[in-house]
N, C-alpha and C positions, 0 to 999 in steps of 0.2 A: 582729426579728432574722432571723429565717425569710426574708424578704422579702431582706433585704440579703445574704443567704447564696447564694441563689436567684442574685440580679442577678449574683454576684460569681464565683460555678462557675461557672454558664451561661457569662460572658463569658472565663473560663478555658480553659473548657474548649474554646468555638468559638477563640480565636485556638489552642490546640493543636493543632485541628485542622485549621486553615488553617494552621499552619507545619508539619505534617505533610505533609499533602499538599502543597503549594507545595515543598516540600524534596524530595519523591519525585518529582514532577514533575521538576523540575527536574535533578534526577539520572539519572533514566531517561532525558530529552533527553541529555543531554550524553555521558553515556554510549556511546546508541548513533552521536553524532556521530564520538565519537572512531573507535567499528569502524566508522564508514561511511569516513573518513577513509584507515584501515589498511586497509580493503575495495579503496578505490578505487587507492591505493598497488601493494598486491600486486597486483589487478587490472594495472595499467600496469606494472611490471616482470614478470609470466608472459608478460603477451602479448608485451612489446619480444623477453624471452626466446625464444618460439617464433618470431619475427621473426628475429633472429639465425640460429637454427638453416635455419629454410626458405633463408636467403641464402648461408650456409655451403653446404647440400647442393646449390645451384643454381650456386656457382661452381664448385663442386668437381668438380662433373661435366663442367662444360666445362673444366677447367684440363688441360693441355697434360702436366703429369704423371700425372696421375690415368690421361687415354686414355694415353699409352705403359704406364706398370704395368698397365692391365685387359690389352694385346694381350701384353705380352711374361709376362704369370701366366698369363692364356687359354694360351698357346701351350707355355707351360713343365708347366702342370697335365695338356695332351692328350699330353706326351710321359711323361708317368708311368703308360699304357696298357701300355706296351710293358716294363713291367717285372713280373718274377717276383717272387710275395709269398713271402719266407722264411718256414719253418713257425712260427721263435723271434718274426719281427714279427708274423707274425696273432698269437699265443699270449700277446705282450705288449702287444697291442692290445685284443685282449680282456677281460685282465687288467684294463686298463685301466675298461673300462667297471665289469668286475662288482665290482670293489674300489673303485673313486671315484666315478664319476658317476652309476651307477644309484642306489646306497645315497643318494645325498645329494638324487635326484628324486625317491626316493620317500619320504623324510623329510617334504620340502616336500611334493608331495601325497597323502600317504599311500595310493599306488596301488603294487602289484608291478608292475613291469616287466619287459620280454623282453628278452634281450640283442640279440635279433634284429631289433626292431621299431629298431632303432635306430643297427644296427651297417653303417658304407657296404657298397653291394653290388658296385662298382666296386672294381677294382684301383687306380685312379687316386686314390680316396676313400681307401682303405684304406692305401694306401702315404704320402698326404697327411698324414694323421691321426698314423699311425706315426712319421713325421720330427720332427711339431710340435708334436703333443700327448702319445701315449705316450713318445718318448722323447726328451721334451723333461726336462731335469735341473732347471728352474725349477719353484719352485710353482706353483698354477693363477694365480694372482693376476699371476705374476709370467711368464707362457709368452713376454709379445710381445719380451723381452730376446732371446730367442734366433733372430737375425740368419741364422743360417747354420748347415743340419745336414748339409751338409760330406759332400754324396754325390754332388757332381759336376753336378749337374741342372744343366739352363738354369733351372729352376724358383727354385733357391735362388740362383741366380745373380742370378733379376731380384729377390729376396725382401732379399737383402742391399742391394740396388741402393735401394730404396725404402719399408723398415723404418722402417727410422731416421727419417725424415720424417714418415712419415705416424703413426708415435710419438710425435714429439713435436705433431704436430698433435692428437692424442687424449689428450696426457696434459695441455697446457695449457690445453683446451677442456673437458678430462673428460668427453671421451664413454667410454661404456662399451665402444663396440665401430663400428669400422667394415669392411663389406664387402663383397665385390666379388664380380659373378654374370655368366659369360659368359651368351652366347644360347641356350646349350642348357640353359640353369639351374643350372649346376656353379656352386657356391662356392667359385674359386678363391683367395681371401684374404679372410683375420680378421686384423684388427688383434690382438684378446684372445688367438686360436686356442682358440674353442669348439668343442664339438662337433659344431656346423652347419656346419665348414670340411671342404671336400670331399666334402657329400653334394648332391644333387642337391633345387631345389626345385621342380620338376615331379611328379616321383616319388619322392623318397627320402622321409624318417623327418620332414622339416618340411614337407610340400607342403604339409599340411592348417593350417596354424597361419599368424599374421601375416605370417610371411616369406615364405611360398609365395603370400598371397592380395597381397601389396604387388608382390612380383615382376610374377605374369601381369597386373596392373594397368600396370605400365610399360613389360615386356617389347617392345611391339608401338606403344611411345609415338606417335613418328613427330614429337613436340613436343620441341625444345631447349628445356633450361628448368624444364620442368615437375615441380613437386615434387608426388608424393602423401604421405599418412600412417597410418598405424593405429597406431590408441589400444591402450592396454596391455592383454595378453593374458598368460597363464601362457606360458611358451618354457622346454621344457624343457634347451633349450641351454643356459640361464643358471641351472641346476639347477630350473626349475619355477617362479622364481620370473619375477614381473612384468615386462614387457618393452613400450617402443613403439617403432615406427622409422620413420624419415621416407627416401625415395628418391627419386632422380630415373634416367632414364635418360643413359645414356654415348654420343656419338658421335663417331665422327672422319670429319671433315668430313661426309657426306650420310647417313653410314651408322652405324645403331643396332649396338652391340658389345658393351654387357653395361649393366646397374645398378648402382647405388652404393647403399649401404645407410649410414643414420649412427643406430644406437641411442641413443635417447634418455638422456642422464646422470639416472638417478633423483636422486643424490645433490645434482646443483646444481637438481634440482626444488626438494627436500627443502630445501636450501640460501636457495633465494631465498623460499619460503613460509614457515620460522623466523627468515630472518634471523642465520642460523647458530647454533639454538638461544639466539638472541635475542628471547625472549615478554618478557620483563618488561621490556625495555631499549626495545621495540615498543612501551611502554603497554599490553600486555593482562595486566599483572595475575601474578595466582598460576595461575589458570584459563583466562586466555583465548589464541586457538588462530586461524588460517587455515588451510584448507584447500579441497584441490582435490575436485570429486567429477563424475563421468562421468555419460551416460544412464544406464548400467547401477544405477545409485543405489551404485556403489562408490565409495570413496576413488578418487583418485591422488596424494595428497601423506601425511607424515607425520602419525598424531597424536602431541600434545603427552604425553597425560597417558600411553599406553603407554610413551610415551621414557623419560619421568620414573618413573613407580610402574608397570609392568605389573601388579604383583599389584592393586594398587586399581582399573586398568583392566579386568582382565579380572571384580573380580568385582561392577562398575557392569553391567558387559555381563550379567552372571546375574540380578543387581536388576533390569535391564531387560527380563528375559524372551526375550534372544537364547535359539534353539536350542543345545542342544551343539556341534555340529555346525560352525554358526558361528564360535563360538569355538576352539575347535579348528582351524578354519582358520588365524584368524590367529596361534596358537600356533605353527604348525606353519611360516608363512610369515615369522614373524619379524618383520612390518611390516602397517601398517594398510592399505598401497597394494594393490588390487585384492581386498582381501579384508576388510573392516569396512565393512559395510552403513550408507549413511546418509539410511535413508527418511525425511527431516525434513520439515515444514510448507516451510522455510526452502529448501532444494533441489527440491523441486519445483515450490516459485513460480520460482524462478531457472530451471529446466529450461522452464519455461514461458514465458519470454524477458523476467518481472517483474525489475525493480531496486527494492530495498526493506528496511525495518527489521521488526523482528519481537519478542515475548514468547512462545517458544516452549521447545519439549523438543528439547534434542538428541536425537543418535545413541545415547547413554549411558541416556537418561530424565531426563536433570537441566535445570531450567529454566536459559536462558538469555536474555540480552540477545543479538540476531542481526542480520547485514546480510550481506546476500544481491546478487549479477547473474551476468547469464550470462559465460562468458568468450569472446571472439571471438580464434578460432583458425581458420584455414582446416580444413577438415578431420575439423576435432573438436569434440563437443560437451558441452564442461564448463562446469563453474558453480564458483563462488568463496563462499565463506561464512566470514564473521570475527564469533569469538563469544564473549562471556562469561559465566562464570556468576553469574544471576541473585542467589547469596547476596551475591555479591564487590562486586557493583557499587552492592548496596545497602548494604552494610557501614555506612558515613558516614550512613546513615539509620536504620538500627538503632540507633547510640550517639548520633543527636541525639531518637530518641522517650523514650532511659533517661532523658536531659536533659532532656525536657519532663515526662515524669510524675515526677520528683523533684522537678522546678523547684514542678507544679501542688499538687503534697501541701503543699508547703511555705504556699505562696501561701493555698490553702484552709485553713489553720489559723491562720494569720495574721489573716486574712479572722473566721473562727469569733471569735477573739480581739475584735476590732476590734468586730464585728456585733454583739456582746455587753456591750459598754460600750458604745458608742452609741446603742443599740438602748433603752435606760435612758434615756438623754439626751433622745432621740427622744421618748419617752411624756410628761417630764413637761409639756411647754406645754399636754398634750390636758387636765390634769386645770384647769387655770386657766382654760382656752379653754371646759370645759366650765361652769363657773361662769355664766364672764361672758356666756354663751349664756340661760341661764335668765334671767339678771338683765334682759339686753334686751332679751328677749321680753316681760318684766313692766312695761318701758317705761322704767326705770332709766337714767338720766345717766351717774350716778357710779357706777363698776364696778369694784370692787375683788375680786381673784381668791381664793379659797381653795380648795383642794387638797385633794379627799377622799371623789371615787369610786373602786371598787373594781373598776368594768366599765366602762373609760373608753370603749372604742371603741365599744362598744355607746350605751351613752348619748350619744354626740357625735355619733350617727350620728342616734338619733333628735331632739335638739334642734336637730343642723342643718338637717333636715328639714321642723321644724317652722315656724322662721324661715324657713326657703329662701320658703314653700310660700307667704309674706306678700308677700315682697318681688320674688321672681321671676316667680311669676304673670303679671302682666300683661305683662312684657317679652318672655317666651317665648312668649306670644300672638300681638306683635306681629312679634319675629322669627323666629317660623313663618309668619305671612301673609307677611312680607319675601322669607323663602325658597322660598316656595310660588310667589311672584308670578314671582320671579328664575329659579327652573328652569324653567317655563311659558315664559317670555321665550326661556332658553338654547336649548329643545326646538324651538320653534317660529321661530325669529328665526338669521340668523348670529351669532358672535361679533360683529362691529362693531357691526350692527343692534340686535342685544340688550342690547350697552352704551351705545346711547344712549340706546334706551327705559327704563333702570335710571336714566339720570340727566336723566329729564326732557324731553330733546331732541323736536324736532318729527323727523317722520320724514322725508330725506333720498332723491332720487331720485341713484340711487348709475349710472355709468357703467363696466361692464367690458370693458377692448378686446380682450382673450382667456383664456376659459375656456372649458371641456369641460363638456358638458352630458347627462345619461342622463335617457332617457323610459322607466319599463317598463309596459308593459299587462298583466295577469293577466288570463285567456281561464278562462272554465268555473268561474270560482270559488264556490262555496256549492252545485255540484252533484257533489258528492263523493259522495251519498250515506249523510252521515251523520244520525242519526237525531236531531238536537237540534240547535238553533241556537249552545248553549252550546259544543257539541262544534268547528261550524266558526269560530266566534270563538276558540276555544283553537287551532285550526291559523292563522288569522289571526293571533292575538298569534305564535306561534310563528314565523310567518314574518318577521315585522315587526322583529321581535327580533333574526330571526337576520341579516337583511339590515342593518339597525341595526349590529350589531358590526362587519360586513363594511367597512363605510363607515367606521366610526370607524376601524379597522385603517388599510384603505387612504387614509386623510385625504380622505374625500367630505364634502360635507355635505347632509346630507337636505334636500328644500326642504318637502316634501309626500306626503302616502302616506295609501290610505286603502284598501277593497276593492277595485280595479281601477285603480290606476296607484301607481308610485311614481316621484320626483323628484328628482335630487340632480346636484349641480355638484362642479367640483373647481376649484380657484383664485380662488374668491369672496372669501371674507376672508382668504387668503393665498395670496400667487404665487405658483405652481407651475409650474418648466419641463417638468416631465414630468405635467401635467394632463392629456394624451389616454392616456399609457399607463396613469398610473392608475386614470383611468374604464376601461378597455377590460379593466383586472384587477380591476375590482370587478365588471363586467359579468359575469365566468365565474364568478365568486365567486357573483353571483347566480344562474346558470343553474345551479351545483351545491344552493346551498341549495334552490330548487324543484324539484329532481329527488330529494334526499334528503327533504322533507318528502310528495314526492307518493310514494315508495317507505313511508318509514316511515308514513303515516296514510292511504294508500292514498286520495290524496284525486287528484280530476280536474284536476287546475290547471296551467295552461302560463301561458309568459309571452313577451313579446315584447321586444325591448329597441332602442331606437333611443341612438345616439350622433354629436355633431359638435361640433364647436368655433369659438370667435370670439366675436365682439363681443357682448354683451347687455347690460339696461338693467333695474335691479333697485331694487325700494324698499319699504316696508312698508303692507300695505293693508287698512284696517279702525282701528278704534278700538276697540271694547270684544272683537269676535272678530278679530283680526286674523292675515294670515299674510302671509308676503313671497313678490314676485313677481318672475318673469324675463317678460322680452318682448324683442323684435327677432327677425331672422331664425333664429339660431341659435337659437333657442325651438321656433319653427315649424319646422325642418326637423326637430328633434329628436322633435316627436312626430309628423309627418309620417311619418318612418323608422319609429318605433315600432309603429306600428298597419299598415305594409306588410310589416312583418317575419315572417317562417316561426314559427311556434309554438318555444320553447324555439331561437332565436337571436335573432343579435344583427347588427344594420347599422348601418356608419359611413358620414358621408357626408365628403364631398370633402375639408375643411378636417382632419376627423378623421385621414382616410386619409394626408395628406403628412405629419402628425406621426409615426403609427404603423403604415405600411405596410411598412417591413422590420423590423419588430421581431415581425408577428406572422402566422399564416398566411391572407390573405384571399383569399376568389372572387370575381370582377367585373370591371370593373362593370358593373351594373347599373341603367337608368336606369328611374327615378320619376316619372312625369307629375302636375305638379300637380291641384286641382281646377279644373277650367274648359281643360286644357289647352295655357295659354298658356306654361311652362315646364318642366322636368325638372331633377328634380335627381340624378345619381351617388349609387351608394348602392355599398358592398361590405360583403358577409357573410364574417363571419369561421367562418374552416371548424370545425367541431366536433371535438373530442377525446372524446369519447362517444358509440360509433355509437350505443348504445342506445337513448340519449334523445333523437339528432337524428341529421337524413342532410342531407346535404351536397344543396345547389340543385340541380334539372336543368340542365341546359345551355338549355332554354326559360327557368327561373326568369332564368338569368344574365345572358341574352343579350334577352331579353324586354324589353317595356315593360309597367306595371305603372299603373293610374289611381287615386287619391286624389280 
């Protein structure tokens, strides 16, 4: 019963957990096929996106209305020099900052500000500002509505003239902001009308920030065309919050007149990375999420899970061991773009210019399923990562293990059930079996069973024993010498060879038209050192042994070996089109094991190894000691090579070389003078991969002649 119990979990229990694993396998592929899929999707719509954008900013700059608006705003902004600041406009310009725009920069980065760090220094600025920002009767949201503030200028005149277009060009593309900077670096037109309209980015209150650094970039271009960009930085024009812009310079006809400025729409980032808060509709789930993230190891796109639960986001971010400080930040900024750190495995392989899937921790600390590349943007260097979490994905494997260990309890008692009446069943033939055992042995004909030991197994164990020990004897004598005689044959003999001498056959002069042949010579052997002969017989078995394996591995077959040579072929009793490369990987196979047994038993032994291939002529020789032999050329050149060879290498000769000369690294050649010097034969040494234990031929060895 025990036994049947045994067989019947075991076998439960392994298919459990091969359809466990096989199901989690399975799932984790699939899984991250899909966000490789979503990866490579958003990947190809950010980039078309920033494509778009670069081809917008590069026409825009050359279009014929764009230069008229930069000369006639240039020209209309330098005539607002020549105007007097009423005490009521500075006073409600002022107002302006200290009641709305400082309070809301310094919310976002919780820094006091100056009125003055900020305020244009220009009459020009200041009276700018004044018309279209302080008293402007529109929200801030809403400033670029107003067309026309209706104070005579040539300024509002060219402003009314070219509003309205260039509105609807920023409201149907959703940029956030487009702007325009003559040559002396004045801001003379905001789409938005931020606080960056009319101050100066040379010198004023943005020189030091994106806008000031993208300007002097283009300023002095001298290239139609050419677009630059900077990656998103805090701007406190857009109250502190995250900002990038892409620019080109402006010309009419030969001559550079100002820049174009087009800020990046965060929102159709945001936009084409959710899919318009489409996660689930995307396939990712309850959990899963893309996103953009910079060198800086920051965001640039939305997270998921602050959109949805901030309070669970911010207090993953605590569980994770963010700083305060951190946190706070993106409290403060409203959004995860330039401000949620995402030092992940995942983003830094991607910063590294890797494309790849992952089991990692987010930004958060929670495991997920990840797929990761870089994104190719001119300009910028962001990375893309779409990811889910690892509970979600595993979900459908969690309620197929509830299904296997209800499924296995069941089965296992069932089992108990079954093992337990049969198990009864099972016993009673032992008790008749064990009768009619006894009765046999007494030499009984007629056997008739009766039932009525109390220790069956025991006792059937010794009556069978007993019988066995009559009738088996002699057999197992015989089919021990059988098998004695047969592994002798297998050890010494090929397979072919060895089956015929198993069935009698005369021995066969066998004709091979190409096989690969190894000669190795063992140099210094039984001066090792050691103090017993027992000792270097055990490094001899050991070697033998291990070369033995090597062989069987790489399908050689041993011909002969004994303290100072070993012998073995490759495509003897079966074809083999890659016989040279084999021999030539069992060759190193061998120059390791004599290097590991001359390290580990500190014994003196080197070895030589010759190899070539071709025609040889093999058959079985001897009768009561017999062993099989090769002869023809490819014999003789083989151990020719063998005994010319440098200590701990190996030479191939001619026929070897055109099978495995680009497959491995050889030096040569190197020509071989026979004995008596009537021929040569080509030899090439295959270079070593262990300076330690060999050095590569002189250029005398290579080039030399060499006598036999």
């Amino acid at each position: 019963m025990l036994m049947l119990l045994l067989v019947a979990i075991s076998s439960i229990v392994t298919v459990g957990w091969i359809s466990y694993s096989s199901g989690r396998d399975a799932l984790t592929a699939a899984a991250l096929n899909q966000l490789t899929s979503i990866r490579a999707s958003k990947k190809i719509q950010i980039e078309g996106f920033f494509k778009t954008i670069r081809n917008q900013v590069s026409n825009l700059a050359e279009d014929r209305m764009i230069v008229s608006a930069m000369r006639e705003m240039a020209a209309g902004f330098a005539d607002f020099k020549g105007i007097e600041m009423k005490p009521e406009w500075n006073q409600k310009l002022e107002a302006f900052y200290r009641n709305d725009f400082l309070p809301k920069v310094a919310k976002v980065t919780g820094q006091t500000l100056r009125l003055e760090a900020f305020l244009p220094t220009t009459t020009e600025g200041r009276y700018a500002q004044y018309l279209y920002i302080a008293n402007n009767p529109n929200p801030a949201a809403e400033r670029y509505e107003l067309k026309d503030a209706r104070d005579g200028s040539t300024f509002s005149a060219a402003h009314v003239k070219y509003q309205g277009i260039i509105s609807k060009f920023c409201l149907d593309f959703r940029y956030d902001n487009l702007m325009m900077i003559d040559q002396s670096g004045n801001v003379v037109y905001t789409f938005g009308k931020s606080p960056i309209f009319g101050t100066n980015l040379l010198d004023g209150p943005y020189s030091e920030t994106i806008a000031g650094d993208l300007y002097r970039a283009l300023r002095k271009s001298g290239t139609v065309g050419e677009v630059k960009v900077e990656d998103f930085a805090s701007l406190a024009s857009v109250a502190g919050k995250p900002a990038a812009l892409m620019g080109a310079a402006v010309f009419d006809g030969p001559t550079q007149i100002g820049v174009l400025f087009l800020q990046f729409p965060v929102d159709e980032i945001n936009r084409v990375m959710t899919d318009s808060f489409g996660w689930l509709q995307d396939g990712l789930g309850k959990t899963g999420e893309v996103y953009l993230a910079g060198p800086d190891m920051l965001m640039r796109s939305r997270s998921r899970l602050l959109h949805e639960n901030p309070r669970l986001f911010y207090q993953e971010l605590e569980d994770a061991g963010y700083a305060p400080d951190d946190i706070d930040r993106v409290r403060r900024m409203g959004t995860a773009t330039l401000a949620q750190p995402v030092r992940t495995t995942a983003v830094e392989s991607a910063l590294a210019g890797r494309t790849g899937t992952a089991i990692v921790r987010n930004y958060r600390g929670v495991q997920v399923l990840a797929a990761y590349a870089p994104i190719y943007v001119p300009g910028l260097r962001w990375v893309i990562v779409a990811e889910m979490e690892a509970s979600e994905a595993f979900a459908p494997m969690i309620a197929l293990t509830y299904k296997i260990l209800i499924s296995s309890s069941t089965m296992v008692l069932i089992v108990t059930v079954l093992a337990a009446f049969l198990g009864r069943r099972f016993v009673q033939p032992i008790f008749r079996l064990l009768e009619g055992a006894h009765r046999l042995e007494a030499g009984e004909k007629d056997v008739s069973i009766d039932v009525g030991s109390n220790d069956e197994f025991a006792d059937l164990g010794v009556a069978f024993n007993q019988m066995a020990h009559v009738l088996v004897t002699t057999t197992d004598a015989l089919d021990s010498r059988t098998r004695e005689r047969n592994d002798l044959l297998d050890n010494l003999l090929p397979p072919a060879a060895s089956a015929r001498m198993k069935e009698g056959q005369a021995s066969v002069i066998e004709e091979y038209p190409e096989i690969s042949i190894l000669y190795a010579n063992f140099l210094s052997f039984g001066q090792s050192g050691l103090s017993m002969a027992e000792q270097s017989l055990g490094m001899l078995n050991d070697l033998v042994v291990a070369i033995d394996d090597a062989a069987e591995r790489a399908g050689i077959e041993k011909l002969s070996s004994n303290g100072a040579t070993y012998v073995a072929c490759c495509g003897l009793s079966r074809e083999r089109l890659d016989h040279a490369s084999r021999t030539v990987d069992f060759a190193q196979d061998m120059l390791q094991i004599v290097r590991r047994i001359r390290r580990d038993r500190h014994a003196h032994i080197q070895v030589q190894i010759g190899i070539d291939s071709g025609p040889a002529t093999g058959g079985v020789v001897g009768r009561t000691h017999f062993s099989y032999y090769l002869s023809g050329e490819t014999m003789s050149i083989t151990g020719i090579l063998a005994l010319q060879c440098p200590p701990d290498s190996i030479l191939v000769g001619q026929q070897a070389y055109s099978f495995t000369g680009k497959l491995y690294p050889f030096v040569g050649p190197m020509q071989i003078i026979r004995t008596g010097g009537t021929s040569a034969i080509s030899a090439w040494q295959l270079r070593p991969t262990d300076t330690k234990s060999a050095a590569a031929p002189s250029s005398t060895e290579t080039q030399g002649v060499s006598h036999v």
